[in-house]
C-alpha positions as semicolon CSV with decimal commas, in nm:
position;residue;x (nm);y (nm);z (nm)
1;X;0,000;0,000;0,000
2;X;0,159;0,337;-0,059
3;X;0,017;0,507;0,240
4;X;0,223;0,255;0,418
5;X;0,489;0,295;0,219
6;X;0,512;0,666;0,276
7;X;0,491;0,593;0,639
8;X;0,805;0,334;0,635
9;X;1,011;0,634;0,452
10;X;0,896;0,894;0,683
11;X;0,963;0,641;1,053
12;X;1,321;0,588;0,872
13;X;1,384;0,936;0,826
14;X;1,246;1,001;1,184
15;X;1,445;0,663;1,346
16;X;1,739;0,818;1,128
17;X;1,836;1,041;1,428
18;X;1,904;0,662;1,632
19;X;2,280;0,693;1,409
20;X;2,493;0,396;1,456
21;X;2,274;0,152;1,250
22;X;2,579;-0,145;1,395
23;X;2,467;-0,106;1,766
24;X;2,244;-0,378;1,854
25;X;2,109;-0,210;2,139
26;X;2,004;0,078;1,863
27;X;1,884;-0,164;1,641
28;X;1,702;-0,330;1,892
29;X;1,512;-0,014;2,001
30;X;1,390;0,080;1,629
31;X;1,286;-0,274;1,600
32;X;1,085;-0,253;1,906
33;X;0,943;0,042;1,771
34;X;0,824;-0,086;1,472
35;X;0,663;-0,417;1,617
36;X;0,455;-0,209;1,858
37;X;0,337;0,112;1,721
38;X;0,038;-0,011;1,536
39;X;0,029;0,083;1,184
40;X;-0,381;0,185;1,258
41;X;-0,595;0,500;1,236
42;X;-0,678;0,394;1,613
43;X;-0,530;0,731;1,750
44;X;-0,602;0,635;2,136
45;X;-0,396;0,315;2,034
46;X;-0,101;0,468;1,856
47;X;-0,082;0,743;2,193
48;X;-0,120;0,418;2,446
49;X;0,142;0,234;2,295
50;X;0,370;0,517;2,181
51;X;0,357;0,682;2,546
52;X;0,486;0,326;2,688
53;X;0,761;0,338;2,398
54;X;0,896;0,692;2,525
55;X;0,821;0,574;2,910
56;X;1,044;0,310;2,826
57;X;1,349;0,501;2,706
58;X;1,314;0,782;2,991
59;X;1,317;0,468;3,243
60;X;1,645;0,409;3,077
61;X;1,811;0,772;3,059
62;X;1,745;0,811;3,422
63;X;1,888;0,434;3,503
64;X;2,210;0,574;3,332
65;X;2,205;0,874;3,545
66;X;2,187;0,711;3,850
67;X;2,441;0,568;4,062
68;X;2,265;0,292;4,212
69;X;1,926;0,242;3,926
70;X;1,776;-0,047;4,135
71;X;1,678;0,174;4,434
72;X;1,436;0,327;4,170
73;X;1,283;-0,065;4,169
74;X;0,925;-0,081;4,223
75;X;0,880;0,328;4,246
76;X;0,572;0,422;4,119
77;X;0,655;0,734;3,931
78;X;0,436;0,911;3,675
79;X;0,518;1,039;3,399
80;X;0,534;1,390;3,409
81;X;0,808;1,319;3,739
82;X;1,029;1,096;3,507
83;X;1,041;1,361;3,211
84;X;1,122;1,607;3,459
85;X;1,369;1,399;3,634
86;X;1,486;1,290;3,330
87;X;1,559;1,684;3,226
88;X;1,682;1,757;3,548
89;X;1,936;1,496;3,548
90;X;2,044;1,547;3,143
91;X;2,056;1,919;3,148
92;X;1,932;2,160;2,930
93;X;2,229;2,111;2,663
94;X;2,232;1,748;2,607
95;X;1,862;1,725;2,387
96;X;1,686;1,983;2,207
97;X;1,531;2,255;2,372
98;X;1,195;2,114;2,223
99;X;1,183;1,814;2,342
100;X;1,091;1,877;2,673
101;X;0,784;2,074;2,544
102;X;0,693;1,771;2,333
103;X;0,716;1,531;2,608
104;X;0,459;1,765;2,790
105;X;0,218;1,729;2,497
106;X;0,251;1,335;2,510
107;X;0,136;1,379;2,871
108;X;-0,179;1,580;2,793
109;X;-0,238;1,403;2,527
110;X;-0,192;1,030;2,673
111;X;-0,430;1,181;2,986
112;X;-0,694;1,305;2,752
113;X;-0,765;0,959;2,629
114;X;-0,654;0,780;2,905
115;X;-0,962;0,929;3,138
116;X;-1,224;1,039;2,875
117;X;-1,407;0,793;2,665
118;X;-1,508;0,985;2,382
119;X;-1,320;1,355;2,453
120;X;-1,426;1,642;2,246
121;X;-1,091;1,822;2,259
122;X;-0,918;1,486;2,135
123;X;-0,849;1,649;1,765
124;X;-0,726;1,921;1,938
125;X;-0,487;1,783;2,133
126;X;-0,388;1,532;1,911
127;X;-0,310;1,883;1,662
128;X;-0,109;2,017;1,955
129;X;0,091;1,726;1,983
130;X;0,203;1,641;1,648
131;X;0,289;2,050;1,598
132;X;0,498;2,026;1,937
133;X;0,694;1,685;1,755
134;X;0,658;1,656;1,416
135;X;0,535;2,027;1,351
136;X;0,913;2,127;1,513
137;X;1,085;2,079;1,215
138;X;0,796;2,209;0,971
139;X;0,759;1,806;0,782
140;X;0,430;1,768;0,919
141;X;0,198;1,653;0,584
142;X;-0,093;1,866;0,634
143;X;-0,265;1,611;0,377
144;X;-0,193;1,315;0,555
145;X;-0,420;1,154;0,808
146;X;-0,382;1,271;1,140
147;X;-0,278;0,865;1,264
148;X;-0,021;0,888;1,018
149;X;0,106;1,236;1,147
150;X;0,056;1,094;1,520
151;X;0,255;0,789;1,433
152;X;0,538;0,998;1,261
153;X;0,537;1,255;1,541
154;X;0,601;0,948;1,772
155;X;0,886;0,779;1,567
156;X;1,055;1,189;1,560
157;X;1,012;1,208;1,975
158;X;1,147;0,831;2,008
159;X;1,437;0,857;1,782
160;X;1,537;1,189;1,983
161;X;1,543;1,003;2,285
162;X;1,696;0,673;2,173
163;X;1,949;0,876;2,020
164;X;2,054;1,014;2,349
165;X;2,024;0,707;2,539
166;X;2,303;0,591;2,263
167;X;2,512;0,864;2,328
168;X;2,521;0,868;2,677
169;X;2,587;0,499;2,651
170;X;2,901;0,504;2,427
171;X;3,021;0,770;2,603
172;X;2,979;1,041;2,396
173;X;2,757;1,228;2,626
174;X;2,898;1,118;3,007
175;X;2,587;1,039;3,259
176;X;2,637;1,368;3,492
177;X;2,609;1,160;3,837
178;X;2,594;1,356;4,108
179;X;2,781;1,321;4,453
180;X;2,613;1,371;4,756
């Protein structure tokens, strides 16, 4: 199908920013994101799953931060507390400015559907979402569908992150640990 297609080129161009296409631990993570963001117009399923895809790598940034990760075991932390731990522990200078901003819209977005059945400001802050992701760099395809956007807007935010985590994994970005 083309739309599909399309949607493959676009997810590559967004995974592009995971570099190092050798690591498996990179390939690993765009693999996992293509087996579980759904290729569906089911826009409370794309945010459900793609919220739990980005949970997943902020889990992991803050692990690498930490000096001792399993005293974090069992926490019950939400996510607005791990993207702002997860800032507050990377700094402002190690990720785009933006990102932060676009993990906020995940939030609202993920809430929206997460405790209202049939929301009337779901278009809207679906809209708000993709312009805080996708919209950043100006590629959002105001003729695609809005899943399609959603799911591309995801794949942008995800390969952001995963880059980082790679980074700060090799080495290239050191963990800042701090001493008490």
């Amino acid at each position: 199908c083309v739309g599909t297609l399309r949607l493959r080129r676009r997810l590559t161009l967004a995974l592009g920013l995971m570099t190092a296409t050798d690591d498996q631990i990179v390939n690993a993570r765009r693999e996992r994101f293509r087996a579980h963001l759904p290729d569906s117009d089911d826009l409370a399923l794309i945010t459900l799953k793609g919220h739990l895809l980005v949970e997943e790598i902020l889990d992991d940034i803050i692990a690498h931060h930490c000096k001792n990760p399993t005293a974090l075991a069992g926490s019950r932390m939400g996510f607005q507390l791990k993207a702002q731990l997860a800032r507050a522990l990377v700094g402002d200078d190690s990720l785009p400015q933006q990102l932060w901003p676009m993990l906020d819209a995940l939030r609202v977005l993920r809430n929206e559907l997460a405790h209202k059945l049939d929301s009337p400001k779901l278009e809207k802050v679906v809209s708000k979402f993709i312009a805080a992701t996708y919209g950043a760099v100006g590629q959002v395809d105001q003729g695609a569908p809005v899943a399609l956007n959603l799911r591309l807007s995801m794949g942008y935010m995800y390969g952001y992150l995963a880059a980082y985590e790679y980074r700060v994994r090799t080495g290239t970005v050191p963990p800042k640990l701090v001493d008490a």
